[in-house]
C-alpha positions in Angstrom: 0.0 0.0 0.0 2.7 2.4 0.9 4.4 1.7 -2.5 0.6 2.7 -4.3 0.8 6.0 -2.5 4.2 6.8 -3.1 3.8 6.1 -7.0 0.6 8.3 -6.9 2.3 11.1 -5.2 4.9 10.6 -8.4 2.6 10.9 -11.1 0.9 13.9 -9.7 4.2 15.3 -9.0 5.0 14.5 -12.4 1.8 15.5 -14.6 2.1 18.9 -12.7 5.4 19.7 -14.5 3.9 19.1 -18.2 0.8 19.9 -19.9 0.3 16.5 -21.5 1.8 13.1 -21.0 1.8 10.2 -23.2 0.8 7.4 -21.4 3.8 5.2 -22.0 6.4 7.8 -21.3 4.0 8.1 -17.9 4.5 4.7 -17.2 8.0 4.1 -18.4 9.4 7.4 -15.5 7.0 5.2 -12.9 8.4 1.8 -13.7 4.6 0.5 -13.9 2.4 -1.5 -16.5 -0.1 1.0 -18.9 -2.4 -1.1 -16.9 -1.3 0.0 -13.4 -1.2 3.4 -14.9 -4.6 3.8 -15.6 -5.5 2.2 -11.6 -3.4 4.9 -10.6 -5.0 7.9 -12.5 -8.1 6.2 -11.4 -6.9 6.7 -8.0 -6.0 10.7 -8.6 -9.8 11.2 -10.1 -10.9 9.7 -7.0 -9.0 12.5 -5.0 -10.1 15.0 -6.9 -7.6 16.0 -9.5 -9.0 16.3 -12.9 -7.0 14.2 -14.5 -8.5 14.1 -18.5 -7.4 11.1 -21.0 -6.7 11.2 -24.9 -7.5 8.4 -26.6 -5.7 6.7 -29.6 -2.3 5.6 -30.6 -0.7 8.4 -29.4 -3.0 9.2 -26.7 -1.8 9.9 -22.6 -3.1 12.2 -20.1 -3.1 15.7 -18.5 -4.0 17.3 -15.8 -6.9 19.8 -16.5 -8.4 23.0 -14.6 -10.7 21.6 -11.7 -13.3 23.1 -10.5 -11.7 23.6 -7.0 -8.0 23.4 -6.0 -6.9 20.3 -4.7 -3.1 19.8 -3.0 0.0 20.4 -4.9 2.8 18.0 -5.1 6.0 20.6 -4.7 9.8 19.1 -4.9 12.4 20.7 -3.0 13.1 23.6 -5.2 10.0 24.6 -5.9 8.7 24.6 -2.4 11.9 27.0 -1.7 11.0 29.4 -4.2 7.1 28.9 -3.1 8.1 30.4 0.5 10.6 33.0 -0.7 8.2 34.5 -3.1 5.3 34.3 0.0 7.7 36.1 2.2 8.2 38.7 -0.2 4.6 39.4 -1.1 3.5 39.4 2.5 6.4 41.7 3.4 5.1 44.5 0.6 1.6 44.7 3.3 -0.1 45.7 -0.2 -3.9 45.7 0.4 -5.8 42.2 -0.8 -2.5 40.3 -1.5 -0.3 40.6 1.7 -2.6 39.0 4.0 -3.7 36.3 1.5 0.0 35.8 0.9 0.3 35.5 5.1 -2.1 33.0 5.2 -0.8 30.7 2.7 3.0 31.1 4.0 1.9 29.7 6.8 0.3 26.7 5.8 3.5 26.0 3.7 5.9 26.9 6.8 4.0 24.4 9.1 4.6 21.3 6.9 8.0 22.7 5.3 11.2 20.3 6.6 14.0 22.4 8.4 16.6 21.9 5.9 14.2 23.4 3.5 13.3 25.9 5.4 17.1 26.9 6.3 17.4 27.3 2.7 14.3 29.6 2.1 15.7 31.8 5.1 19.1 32.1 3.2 18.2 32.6 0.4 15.9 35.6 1.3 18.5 37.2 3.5 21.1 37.6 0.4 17.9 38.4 -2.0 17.3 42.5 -2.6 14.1 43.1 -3.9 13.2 45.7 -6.9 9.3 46.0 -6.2 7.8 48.6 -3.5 8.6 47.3 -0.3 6.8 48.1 2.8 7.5 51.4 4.8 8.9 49.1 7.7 10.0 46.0 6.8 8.6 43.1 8.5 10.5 39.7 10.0 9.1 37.3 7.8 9.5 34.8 10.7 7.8 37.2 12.8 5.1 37.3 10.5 4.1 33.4 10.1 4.6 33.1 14.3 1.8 35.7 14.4 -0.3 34.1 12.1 0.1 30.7 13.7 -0.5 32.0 16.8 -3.9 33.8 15.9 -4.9 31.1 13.7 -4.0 28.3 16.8 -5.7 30.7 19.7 -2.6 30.4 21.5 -1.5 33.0 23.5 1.9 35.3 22.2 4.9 36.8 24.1 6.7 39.4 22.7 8.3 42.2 23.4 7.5 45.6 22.2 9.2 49.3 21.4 6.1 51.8 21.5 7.2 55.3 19.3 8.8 56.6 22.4 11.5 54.1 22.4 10.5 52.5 25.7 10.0 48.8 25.4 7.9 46.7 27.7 7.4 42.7 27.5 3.6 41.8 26.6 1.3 38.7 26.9 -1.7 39.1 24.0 -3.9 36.7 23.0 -3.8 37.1 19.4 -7.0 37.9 17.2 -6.2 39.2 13.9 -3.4 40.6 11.5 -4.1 43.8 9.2 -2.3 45.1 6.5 -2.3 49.0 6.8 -0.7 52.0 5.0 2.2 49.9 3.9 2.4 48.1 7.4 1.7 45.1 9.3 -0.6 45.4 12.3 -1.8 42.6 14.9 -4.9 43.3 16.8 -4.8 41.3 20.1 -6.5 41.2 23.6 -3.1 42.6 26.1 -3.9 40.3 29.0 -1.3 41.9 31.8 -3.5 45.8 30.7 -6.7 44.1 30.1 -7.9 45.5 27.5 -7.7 45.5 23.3 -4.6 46.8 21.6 -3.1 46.9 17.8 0.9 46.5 17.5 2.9 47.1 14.7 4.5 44.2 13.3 7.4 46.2 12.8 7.9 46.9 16.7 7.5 43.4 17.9 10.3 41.6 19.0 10.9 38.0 18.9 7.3 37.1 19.1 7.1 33.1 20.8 3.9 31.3 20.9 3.7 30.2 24.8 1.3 26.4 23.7 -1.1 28.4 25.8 -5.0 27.8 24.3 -7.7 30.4 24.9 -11.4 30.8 24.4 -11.4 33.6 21.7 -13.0 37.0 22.8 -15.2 39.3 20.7 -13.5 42.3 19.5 -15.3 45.5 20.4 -15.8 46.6 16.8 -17.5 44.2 13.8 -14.2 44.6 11.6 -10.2 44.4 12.9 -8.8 46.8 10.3 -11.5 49.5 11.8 -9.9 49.3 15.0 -6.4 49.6 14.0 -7.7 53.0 11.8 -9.4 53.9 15.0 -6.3 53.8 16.9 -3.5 55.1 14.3 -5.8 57.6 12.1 -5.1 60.7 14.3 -1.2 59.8 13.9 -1.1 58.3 9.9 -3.0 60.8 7.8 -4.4 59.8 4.4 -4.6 61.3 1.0 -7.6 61.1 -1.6 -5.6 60.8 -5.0 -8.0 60.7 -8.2 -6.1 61.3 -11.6 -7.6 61.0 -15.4 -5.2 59.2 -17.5 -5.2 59.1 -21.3 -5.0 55.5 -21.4 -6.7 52.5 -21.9 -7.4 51.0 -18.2 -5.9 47.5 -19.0 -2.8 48.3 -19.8 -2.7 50.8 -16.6 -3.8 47.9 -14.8 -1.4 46.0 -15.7 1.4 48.8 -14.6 0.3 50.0 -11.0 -2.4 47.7 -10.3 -1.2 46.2 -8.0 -1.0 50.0 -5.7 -4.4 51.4 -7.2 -8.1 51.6 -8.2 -8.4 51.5 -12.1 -11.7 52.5 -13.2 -12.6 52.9 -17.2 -14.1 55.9 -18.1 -13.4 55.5 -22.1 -11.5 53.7 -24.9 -8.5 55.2 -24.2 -8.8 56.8 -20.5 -9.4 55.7 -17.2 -9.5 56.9 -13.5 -6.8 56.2 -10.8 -7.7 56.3 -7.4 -5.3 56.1 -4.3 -5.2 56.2 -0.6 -1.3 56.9 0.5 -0.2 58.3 3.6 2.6 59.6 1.4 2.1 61.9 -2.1 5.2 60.6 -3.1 3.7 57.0 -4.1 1.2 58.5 -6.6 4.3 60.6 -7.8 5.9 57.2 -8.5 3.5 55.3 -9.9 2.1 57.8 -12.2 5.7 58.6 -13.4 5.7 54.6 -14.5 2.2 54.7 -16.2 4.2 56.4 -19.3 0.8 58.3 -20.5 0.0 61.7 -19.9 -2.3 62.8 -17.5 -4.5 65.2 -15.0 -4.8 65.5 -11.1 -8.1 65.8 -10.0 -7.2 65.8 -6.3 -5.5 66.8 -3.9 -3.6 70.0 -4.7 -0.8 68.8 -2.9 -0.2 66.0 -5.7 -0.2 68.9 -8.5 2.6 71.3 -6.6 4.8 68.0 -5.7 4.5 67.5 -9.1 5.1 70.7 -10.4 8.6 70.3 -7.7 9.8 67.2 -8.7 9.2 68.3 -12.7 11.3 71.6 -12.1 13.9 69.5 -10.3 13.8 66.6 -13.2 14.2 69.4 -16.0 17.2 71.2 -14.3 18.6 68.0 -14.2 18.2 67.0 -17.8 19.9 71.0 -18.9 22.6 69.9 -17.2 23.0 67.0 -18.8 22.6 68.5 -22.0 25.2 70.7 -21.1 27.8 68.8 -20.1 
């Protein structure tokens, strides 16, 4: 039986790395009969993996879209680059992504060997990233503890540097993260104050889950990323940034997406809304949209504008003029 489950874990790892698999090359790489081939998809159908067959002479299988996702069969690389690229993501705290890309680092960390996991760790340390990273960055390690923790109920220690520089030690029982104005909170019950508090990510320090169980408490508010506003909106103002491009939306979509609402408004325009805490991101990412375009609001956007264009165009005289 063990030898059955071992060969089925093959072939799916194996009709994962290629569209389309002819049925005797499938059963050559497994050492099996055609016969024992077709038990074995069998046995992958019955698990839920799609697994569709060609018929004829030259016929073999492949593994089709499904209509939910079943597990995926990683080797060693590939479960490396899985983690780095996770770690990455979540560090970037980019609304709708980072905390997906939380939760599914730390399913992956959880069953991930230690040797494997040694390697993912090296690998980001000596990795720079080019994308928009986070205003503070974030332990990675720091991150999936926290997410254990709240996903496990079990009660965190950690200790803690508030904005004044004094650091206390603190015993939470974890509730939720949130990913905030470019930062990582966790919302948590303090036990030693008694009360509901929201820590930056970036201020906890070597966060240790104590095995400690508790019966989860109701948050005072219906949604976690209200309470964090709640607490840091009077300290982490916020800009409303609408600009008409002359562009078609997709292809602006496809450029700053990833930071920004893009609405069509006609063939070859589109609206881009944004939320910073800082006018420079806007700057940035309109400067990358390569189209030409119109601040609607704030007024601040237009004169940092007008600032960095007088600063760009002194710089490209020079240039001319050397």
């Amino acid at each position: 039986m063990a030898d059955t489950g071992n060969r089925t874990l093959r072939l799916l790892s194996l009709m994962q790395t290629r569209r389309n698999w002819a049925g005797a090359e499938l059963a050559r790489r497994l050492g099996v009969s055609v016969r024992t081939l077709r038990r074995d998809v069998g046995r992958l159908r019955d698990l839920g993996y799609p697994v569709e067959a060609q018929p004829g002479v030259d016929g073999g299988y492949r593994l089709a879209p499904g209509a939910s996702l079943p597990p995926l069969v990683l080797d060693d690389d590939e479960a490396v680059a899985l983690v780095v690229g996770l770690q990455a993501a979540a560090q970037t705290a980019v609304a709708g992504m980072a905390e997906a890309s939380v939760r599914a680092l730390t399913k992956v960390v959880q069953v991930l060997p230690v040797r494997l996991r040694r390697r993912a760790d090296a690998l980001r340390v000596v990795t720079v990233s080019a994308g928009w990273r986070s205003e503070a960055d974030v332990d990675p390690h720091a991150l999936t503890t926290v997410a254990q923790a709240c996903r496990d109920t079990e009660r965190l220690e950690f200790g803690y540097t508030a904005a004044n520089g004094e650091r206390t030690e603190r015993l939470v029982e974890p509730f939720r993260l949130v990913a905030l104005g470019r930062r990582w909170y966790l919302v948590a019950y303090d036990v030693s104050r008694g009360d509901w508090r929201s820590f930056r990510l970036d201020r906890v320090g070597a966060p240790s889950s104590t095995g400690a169980r508790f019966a989860p408490r109701r948050l005072p508010v219906d949604d976690p990323a209200e309470f964090v506003r709640a607490g840091i909106g009077s300290r982490i103002p916020t800009h409303d940034v609408q600009v008409l491009v002359e562009a078609p939306a997709d292809g602006v979509r496809r450029r700053i997406g990833q930071w920004a609402t893009v609405e069509e408004v006609g063939e070859d325009a589109c609206r881009v809304r944004m939320e910073p805490d800082d006018l420079s991101w806007p700057a940035l990412a309109l400067g990358m949209v390569g189209a030409e375009f119109t601040v609607v609001t704030p007024p601040e956007l237009r004169q940092l504008l007008a600032e960095w264009g007088g600063r760009f165009s002194r710089a490209a005289a020079e240039a001319r003029s050397a």
